[in-house]
C-alpha positions as CSV (number, residue, x, y, z in Angstrom):
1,X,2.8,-21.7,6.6
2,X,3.2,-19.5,3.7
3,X,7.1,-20.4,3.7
4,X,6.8,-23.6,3.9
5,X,3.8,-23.8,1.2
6,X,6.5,-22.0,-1.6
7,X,9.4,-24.3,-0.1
8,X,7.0,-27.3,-1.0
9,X,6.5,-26.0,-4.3
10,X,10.1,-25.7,-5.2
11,X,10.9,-28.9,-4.2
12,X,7.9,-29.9,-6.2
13,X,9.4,-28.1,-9.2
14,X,12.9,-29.5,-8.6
15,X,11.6,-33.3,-8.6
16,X,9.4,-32.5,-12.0
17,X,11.9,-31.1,-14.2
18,X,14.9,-33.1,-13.8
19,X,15.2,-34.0,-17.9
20,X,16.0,-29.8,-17.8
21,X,19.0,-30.9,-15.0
22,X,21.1,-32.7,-18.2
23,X,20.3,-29.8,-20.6
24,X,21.4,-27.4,-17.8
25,X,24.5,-29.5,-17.6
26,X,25.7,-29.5,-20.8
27,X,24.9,-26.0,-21.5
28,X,27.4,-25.5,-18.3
29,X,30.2,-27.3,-20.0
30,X,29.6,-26.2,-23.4
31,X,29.9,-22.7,-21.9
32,X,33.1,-20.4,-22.9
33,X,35.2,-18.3,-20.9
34,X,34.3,-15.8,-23.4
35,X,30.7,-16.6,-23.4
36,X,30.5,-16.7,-19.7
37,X,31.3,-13.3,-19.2
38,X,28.9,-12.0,-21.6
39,X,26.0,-14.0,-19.8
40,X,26.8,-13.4,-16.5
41,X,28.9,-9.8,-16.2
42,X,26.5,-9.0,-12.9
43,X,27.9,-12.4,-11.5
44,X,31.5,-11.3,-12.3
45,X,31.1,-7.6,-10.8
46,X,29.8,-9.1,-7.8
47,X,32.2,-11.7,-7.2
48,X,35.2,-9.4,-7.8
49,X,33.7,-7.2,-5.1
50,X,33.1,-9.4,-2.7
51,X,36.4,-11.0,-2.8
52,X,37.8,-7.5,-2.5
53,X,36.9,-7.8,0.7
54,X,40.1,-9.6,1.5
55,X,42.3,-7.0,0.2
56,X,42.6,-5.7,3.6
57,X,42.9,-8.8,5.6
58,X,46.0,-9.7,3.5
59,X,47.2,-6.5,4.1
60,X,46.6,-6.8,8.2
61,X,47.3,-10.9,8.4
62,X,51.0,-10.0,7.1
63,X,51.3,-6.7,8.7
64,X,51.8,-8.1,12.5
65,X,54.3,-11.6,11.2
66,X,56.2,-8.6,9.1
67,X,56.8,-6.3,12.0
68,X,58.4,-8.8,13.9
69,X,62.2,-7.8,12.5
70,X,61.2,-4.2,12.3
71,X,63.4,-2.4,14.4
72,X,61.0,0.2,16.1
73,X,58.5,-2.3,16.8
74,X,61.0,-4.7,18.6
75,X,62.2,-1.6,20.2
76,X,58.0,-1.1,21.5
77,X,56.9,-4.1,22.2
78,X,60.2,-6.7,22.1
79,X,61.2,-8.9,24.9
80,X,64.5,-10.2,24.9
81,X,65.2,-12.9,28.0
82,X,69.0,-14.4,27.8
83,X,67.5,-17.8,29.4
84,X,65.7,-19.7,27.3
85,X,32.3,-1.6,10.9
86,X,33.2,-2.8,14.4
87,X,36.3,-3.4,12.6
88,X,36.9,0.4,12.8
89,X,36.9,0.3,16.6
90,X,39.3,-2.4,16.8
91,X,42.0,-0.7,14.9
92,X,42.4,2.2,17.5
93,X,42.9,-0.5,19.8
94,X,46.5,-1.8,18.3
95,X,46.8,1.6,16.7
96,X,47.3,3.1,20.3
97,X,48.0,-0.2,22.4
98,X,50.7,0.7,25.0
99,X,51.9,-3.2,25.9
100,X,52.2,-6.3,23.6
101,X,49.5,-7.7,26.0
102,X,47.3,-4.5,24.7
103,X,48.1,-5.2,21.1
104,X,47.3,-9.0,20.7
105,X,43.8,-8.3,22.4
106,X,43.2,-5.6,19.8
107,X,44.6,-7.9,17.1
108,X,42.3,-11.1,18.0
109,X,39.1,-8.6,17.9
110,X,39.8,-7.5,14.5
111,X,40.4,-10.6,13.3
112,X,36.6,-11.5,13.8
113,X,35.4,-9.1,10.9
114,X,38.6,-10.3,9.1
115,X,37.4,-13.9,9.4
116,X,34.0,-13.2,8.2
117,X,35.2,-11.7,4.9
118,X,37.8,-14.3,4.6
119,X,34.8,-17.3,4.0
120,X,32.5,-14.5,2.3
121,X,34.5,-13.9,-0.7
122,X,35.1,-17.2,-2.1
123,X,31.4,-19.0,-0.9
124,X,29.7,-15.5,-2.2
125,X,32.0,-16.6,-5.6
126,X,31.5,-19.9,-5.7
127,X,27.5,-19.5,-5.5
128,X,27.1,-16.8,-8.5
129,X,29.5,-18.3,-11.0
130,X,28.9,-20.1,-14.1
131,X,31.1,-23.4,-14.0
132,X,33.6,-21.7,-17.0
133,X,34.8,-19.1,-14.7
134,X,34.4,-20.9,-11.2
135,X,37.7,-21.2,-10.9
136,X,39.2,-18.0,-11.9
137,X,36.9,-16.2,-10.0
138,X,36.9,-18.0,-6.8
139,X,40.9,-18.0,-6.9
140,X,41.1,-14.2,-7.2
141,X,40.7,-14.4,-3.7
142,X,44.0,-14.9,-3.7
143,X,45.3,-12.1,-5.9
144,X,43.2,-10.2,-3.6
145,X,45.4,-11.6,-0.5
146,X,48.7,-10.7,-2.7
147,X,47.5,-6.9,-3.1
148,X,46.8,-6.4,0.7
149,X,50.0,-8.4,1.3
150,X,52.2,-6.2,-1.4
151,X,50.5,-2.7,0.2
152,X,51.7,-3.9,3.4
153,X,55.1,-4.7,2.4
154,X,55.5,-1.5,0.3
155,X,54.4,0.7,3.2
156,X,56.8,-1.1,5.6
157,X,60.0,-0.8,3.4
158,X,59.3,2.9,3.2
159,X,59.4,3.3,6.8
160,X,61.8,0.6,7.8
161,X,64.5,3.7,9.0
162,X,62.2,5.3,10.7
163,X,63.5,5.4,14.2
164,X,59.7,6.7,16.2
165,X,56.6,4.7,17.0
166,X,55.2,6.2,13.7
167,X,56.9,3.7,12.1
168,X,54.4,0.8,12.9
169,X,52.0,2.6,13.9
170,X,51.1,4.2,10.4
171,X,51.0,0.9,8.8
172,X,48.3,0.2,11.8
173,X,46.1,3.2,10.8
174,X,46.0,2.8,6.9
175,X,43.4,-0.3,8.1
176,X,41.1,2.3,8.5
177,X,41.0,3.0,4.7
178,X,39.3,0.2,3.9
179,X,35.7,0.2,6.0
180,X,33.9,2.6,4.2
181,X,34.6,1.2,0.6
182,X,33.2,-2.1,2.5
183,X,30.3,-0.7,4.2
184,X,29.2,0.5,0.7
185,X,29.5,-2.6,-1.4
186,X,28.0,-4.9,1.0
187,X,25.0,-2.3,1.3
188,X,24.6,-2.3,-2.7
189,X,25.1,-6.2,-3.2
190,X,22.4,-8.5,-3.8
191,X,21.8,-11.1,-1.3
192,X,22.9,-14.3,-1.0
193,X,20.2,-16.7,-2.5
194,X,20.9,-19.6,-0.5
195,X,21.3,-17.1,2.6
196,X,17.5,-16.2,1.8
197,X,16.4,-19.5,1.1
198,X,17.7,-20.6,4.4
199,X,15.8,-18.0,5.8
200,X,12.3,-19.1,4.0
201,X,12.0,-15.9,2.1
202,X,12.1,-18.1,-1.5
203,X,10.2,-15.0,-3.3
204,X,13.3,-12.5,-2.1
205,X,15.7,-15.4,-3.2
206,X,13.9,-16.1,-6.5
207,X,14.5,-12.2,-7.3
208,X,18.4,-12.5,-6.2
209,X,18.6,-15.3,-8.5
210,X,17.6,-13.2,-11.6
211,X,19.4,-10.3,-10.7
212,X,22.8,-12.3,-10.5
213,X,22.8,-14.0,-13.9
214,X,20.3,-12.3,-15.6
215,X,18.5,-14.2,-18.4
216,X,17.6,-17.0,-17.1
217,X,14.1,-18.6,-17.8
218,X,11.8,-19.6,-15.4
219,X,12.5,-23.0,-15.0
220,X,15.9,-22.6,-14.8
221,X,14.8,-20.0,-12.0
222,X,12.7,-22.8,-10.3
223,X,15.6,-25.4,-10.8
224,X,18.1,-23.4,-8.5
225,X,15.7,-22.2,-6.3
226,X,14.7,-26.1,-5.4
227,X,18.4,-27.0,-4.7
228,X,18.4,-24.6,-2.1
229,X,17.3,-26.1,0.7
230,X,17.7,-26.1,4.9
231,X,20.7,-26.9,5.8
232,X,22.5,-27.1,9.3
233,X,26.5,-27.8,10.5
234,X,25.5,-30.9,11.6
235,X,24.9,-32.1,8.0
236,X,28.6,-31.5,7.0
237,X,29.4,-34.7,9.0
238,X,26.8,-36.7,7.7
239,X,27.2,-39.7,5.1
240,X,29.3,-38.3,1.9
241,X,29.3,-35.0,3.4
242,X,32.1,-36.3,5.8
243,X,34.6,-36.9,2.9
244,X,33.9,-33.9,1.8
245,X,34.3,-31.6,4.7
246,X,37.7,-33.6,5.4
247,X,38.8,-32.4,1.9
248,X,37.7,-28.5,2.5
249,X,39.4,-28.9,6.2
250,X,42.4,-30.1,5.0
251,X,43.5,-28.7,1.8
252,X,42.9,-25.2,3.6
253,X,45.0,-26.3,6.0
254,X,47.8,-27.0,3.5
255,X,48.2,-24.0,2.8
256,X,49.9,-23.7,5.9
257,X,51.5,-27.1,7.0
258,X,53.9,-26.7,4.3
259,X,56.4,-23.9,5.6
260,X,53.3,-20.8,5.5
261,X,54.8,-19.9,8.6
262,X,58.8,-19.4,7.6
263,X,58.4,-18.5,4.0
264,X,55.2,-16.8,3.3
265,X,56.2,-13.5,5.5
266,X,59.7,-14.5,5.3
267,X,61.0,-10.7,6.8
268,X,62.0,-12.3,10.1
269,X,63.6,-15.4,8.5
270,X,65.6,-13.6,6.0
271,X,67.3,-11.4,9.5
272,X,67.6,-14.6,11.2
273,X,69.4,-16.0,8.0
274,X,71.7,-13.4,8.6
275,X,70.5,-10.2,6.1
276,X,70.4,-6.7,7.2
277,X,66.8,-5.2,8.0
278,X,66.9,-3.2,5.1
279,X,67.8,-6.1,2.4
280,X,65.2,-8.1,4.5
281,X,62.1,-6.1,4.0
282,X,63.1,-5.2,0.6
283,X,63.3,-8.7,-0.2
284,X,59.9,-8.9,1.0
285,X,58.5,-6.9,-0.8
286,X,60.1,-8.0,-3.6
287,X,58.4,-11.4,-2.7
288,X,54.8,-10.4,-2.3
289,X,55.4,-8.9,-6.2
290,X,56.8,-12.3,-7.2
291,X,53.2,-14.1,-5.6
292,X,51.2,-11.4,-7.3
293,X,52.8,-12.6,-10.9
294,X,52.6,-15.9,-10.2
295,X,48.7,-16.0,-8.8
296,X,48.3,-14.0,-12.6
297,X,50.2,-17.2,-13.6
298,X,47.8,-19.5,-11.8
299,X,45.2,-18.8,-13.7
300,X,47.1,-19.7,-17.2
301,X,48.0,-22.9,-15.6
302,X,44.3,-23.6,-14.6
303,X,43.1,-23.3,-18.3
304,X,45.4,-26.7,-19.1
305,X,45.8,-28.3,-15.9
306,X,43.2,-29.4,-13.2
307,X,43.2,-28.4,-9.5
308,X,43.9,-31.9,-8.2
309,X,47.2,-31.8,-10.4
310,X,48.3,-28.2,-9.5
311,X,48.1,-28.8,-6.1
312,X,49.6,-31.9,-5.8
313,X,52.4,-30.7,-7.9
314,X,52.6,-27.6,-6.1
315,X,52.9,-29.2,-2.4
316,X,55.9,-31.6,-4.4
317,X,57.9,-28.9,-5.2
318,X,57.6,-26.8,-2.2
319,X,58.2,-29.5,0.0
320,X,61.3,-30.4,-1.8
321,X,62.3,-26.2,-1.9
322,X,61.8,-26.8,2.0
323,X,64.4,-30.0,1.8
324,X,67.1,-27.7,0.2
325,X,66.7,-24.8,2.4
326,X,67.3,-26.7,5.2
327,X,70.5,-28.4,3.6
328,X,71.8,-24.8,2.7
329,X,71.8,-24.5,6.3
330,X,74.7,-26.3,7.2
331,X,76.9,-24.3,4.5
332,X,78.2,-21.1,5.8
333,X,78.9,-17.5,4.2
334,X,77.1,-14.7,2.7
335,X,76.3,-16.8,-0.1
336,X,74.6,-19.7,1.5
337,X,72.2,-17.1,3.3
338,X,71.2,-15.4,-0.4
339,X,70.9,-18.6,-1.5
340,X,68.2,-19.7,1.5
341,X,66.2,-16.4,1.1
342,X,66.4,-16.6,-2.7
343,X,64.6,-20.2,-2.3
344,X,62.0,-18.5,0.1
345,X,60.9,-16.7,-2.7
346,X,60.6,-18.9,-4.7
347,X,58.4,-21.3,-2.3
348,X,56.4,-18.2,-2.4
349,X,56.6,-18.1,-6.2
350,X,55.3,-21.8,-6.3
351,X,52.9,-21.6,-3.4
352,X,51.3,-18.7,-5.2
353,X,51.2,-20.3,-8.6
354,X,49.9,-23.8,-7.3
355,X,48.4,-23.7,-4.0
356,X,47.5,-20.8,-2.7
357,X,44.8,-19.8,-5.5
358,X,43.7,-23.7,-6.1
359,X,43.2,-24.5,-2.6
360,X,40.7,-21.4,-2.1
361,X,39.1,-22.8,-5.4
362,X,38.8,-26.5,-4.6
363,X,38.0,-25.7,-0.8
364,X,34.5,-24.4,-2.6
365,X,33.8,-26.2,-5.3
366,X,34.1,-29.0,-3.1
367,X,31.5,-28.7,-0.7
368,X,27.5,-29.9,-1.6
369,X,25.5,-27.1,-2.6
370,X,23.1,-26.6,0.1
371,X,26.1,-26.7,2.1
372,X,28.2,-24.5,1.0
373,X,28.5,-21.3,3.7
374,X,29.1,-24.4,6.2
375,X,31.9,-25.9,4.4
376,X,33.7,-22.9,4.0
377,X,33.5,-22.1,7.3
378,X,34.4,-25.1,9.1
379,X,37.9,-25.1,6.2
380,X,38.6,-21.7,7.0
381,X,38.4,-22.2,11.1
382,X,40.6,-25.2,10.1
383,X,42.8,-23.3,8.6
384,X,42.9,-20.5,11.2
385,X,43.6,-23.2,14.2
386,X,46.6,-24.8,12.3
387,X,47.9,-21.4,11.3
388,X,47.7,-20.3,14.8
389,X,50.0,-23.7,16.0
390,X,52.0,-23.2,12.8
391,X,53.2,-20.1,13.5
392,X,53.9,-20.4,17.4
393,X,56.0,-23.5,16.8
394,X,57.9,-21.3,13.9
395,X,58.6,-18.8,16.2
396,X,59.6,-21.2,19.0
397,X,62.0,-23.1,15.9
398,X,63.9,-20.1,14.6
399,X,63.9,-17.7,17.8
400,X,67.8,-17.2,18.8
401,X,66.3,-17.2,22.4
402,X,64.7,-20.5,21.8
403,X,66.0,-23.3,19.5
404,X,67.9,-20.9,17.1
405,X,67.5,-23.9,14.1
406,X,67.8,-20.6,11.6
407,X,67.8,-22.6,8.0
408,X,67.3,-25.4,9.3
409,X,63.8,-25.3,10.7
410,X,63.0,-26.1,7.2
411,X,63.6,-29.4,7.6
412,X,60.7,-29.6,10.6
413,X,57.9,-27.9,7.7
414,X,59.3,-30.3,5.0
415,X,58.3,-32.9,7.5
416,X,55.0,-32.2,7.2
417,X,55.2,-31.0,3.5
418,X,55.7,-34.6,3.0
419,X,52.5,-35.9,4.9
420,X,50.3,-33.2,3.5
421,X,51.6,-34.4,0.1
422,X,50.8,-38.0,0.3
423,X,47.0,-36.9,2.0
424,X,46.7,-35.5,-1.6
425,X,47.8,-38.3,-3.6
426,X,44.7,-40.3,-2.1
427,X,42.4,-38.3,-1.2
428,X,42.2,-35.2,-2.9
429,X,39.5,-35.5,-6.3
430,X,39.4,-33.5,-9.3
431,X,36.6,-30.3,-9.4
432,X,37.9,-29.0,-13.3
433,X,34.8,-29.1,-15.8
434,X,33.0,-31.0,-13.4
435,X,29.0,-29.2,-12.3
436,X,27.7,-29.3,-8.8
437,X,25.2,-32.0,-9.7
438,X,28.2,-34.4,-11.0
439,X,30.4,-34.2,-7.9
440,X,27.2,-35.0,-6.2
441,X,27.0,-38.0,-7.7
442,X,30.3,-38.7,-8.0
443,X,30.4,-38.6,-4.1
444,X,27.4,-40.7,-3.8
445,X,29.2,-43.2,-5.6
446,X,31.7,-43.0,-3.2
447,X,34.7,-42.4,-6.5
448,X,38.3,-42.9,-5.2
449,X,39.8,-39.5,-5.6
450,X,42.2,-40.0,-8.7
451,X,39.5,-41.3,-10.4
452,X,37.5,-38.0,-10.5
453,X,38.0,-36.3,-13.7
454,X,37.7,-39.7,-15.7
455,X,34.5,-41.2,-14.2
456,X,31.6,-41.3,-16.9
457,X,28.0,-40.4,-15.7
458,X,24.5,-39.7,-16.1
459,X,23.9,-37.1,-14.1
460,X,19.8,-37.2,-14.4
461,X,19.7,-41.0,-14.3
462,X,22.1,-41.3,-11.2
463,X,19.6,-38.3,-9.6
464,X,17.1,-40.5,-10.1
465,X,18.9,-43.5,-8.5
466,X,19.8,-41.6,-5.5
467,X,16.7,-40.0,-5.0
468,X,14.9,-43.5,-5.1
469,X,17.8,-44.9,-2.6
470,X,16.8,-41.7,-0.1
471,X,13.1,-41.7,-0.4
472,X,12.0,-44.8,-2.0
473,X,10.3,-48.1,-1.3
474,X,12.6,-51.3,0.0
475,X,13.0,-52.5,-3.9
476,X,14.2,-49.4,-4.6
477,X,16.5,-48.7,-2.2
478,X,17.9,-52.4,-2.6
479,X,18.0,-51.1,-6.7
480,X,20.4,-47.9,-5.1
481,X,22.5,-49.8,-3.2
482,X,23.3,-52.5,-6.1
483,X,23.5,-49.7,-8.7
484,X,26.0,-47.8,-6.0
């Protein structure tokens, strides 16, 4: 009864001091990247650490797609047929697995913890950051992918002529570097607001809240601790929520759908193209360094462009960077195979610079408030069940035992490339400069999506309109649906 007595108040609070919701608005956008940090540095620390909890998922999501043209592994675990925390435990399962069967059940157990700090880092982000560094901070998520990645890729070149199991299997035990560090951080971090408010403990949540961005006064206290309110799955598929669920699903998604599979961890393609082992991996790790500069570069970009230009951009030109590989494919010659792994990198240079860090950002910026944890979720499992088919078809496309396409499975991702592209033109909105209260509305007005970043509104007055359309009399909610 307590509980729900405080949760009464807040809403109470939250219905009272809307006028403060305009003047919280504009402070948001009058905010500097400069100012931003100086108001909220506990916000930044936290968010940095959080994300760096993907550091090591990058590193183990890459390690098992890189091995695949490493010759001791294939020597291990290879089949060749002419006819056509917990986390800790885990690791000693693919660290000492004796069969392949043995090594993909240790592999799907580790990727549960994996998958839990994967939607972590950029809802934990998105929830403590002022509006001028949303983006920056949500997409170092990425960067953090790219340093996992580039460790991985490092380590592997070094012990690519190693002839002995060591050879895989020290790349397997490095994983267990990184639980510790993790055990500690999540130990110190404050919780999760929303997480607290879900669980009806608003005074715990009300202290989280001044911790984070310390400062703040008490109404602005009351303010966010109103907006947090019960929230279930179920309500991501309700009403606007729909749309926007659809947007986190699918623009996750497209990270993938675009050639992910064949270019991201492009090791196996460049030997299929035709390269030595040795050039291969050293051209992969030349490629993770290339995605590390151009994820910096991302965030340049960001400062001028929006994320609904980026990405569609960004899916453009690697779709058409898919369209030339696979044309290089029916040239022959040394030079035609440098020529298809030099344009893997650079789909890797674009994805990095466009897609890779916007799509982590828009994914949850995207999602209602309240709603957020959900959102993420559902995108990221999204993500995980097209990555999964993704990268089985790859390997069915470009194994010599299977179709053997080499080069020209490109053509099959530029396919999709094509179909994700056009999905963005029409459906994916603008999130630059734009406050959780004014997508709300902007989603209540039902906005088509290129229309996002140029809509003009009153963020209090539409609050009030909705409000009256949710919980008013039949005038009133005749009033909403006219005004929508």
């Amino acid at each position: 009864m307590e509980n729900t007595a405080e949760h009464d108040e807040a809403l109470d609070v939250y219905v009272d001091i809307d006028p403060a919701a305009a003047i919280a608005t504009d402070d948001e956008h009058s905010l500097s990247i400069k100012e931003a940090f100086k108001r909220y540095p506990t916000s930044v620390f936290w968010a940095i650490a959080m994300s760096l909890t993907i550091v090591m998922e990058g590193y183990d999501t890459i390690l098992i797609g890189s091995l695949f043209a490493y010759p001791s592994f294939v020597d291990k675990y290879g089949v060749y047929e002419s006819d056509p925390v917990v986390m800790s435990a885990f690791i000693f399962i693919t660290f000492f697995a004796p069969s392949i069967q043995v090594l993909t059940a240790g592999q799907v157990l580790v990727g549960i913890p994996w998958g839990i700090f994967a939607i972590m880092g950029s809802a934990y982000s998105s929830e403590v950051c002022p509006l001028a560094l949303r983006g920056y901070l949500i997409s170092f998520v990425n960067i953090c992918w790219v340093i996992g990645q580039f460790v991985a890729a490092g380590v592997l070149q070094g012990l690519v002529n190693n002839n002995t199991v060591w050879a895989f299997r020290i790349p397997f035990a490095i994983q267990w570097a990184w639980p510790i560090p993790l055990f500690i951080l999540a130990l110190l971090a404050p919780d999760s607001p929303w997480w607290l408010v879900r669980k009806g403990r608003l005074a715990e949540a009300e202290k989280s809240i001044r911790k984070l961005p310390p400062g703040l006064t008490d109404t602005q206290v009351k303010q966010k601790l109103a907006m947090m309110a019960e929230s279930s799955y179920r309500d991501c598929f309700k009403g606007t929520n729909l749309r926007r669920t659809e947007i986190a699903c699918v623009i996750l998604a497209a990270q993938t759908l675009p050639g992910e599979a064949m270019c991201y961890s492009a090791s196996y393609f460049f030997t299929q193209a035709g390269l030595p082992s040795d050039d291969a991996y050293k051209l992969n790790l030349g490629s993770i360094a290339l995605a590390f500069i151009a994820t910096c570069l991302s965030w340049v970009l960001m400062t001028f462009f929006g994320r609904r230009t980026l990405l569609i951009i960004g899916l453009g030109l690697l779709t058409l960077d898919l369209l030339i590989i696979g044309c290089l494919s029916y040239a022959v010659g040394s030079s035609a195979q440098w020529a298809q792994s030099a344009l893997a990198m650079l789909w890797l240079g674009i994805y990095s610079a466009t897609l890779g860090p916007q799509s982590f950002a828009l994914a949850a910026e995207i999602s209602a408030t309240r709603l957020r944890s959900q959102t993420i979720s559902l995108a990221r499992n999204a993500y995980n069940i097209v990555n999964i088919i993704d990268n089985t078809v790859e390997s069915y496309l470009i194994n010599p035992t299977e179709a053997n396409l080499k080069g020209k499975t490109a053509f099959f991702w530029f396919g999709l490339g094509v179909l994700t592209t056009t999905w963005a033109v029409f459906r994916l909105p603008e999130t630059k400069n734009r406050t959780y209260e004014e997508l709300d509305v902007l989603f209540e007005r039902h906005v088509p999506a290129w229309k996002f970043s140029s809509a003009q509104i009153d963020v209090v007055a539409e609050t009030e309109i909705i409000q009256a359309g949710e919980k008013g009399t039949k005038t009133q909610q005749i009033e909403y649906a006219e005004a929508v």
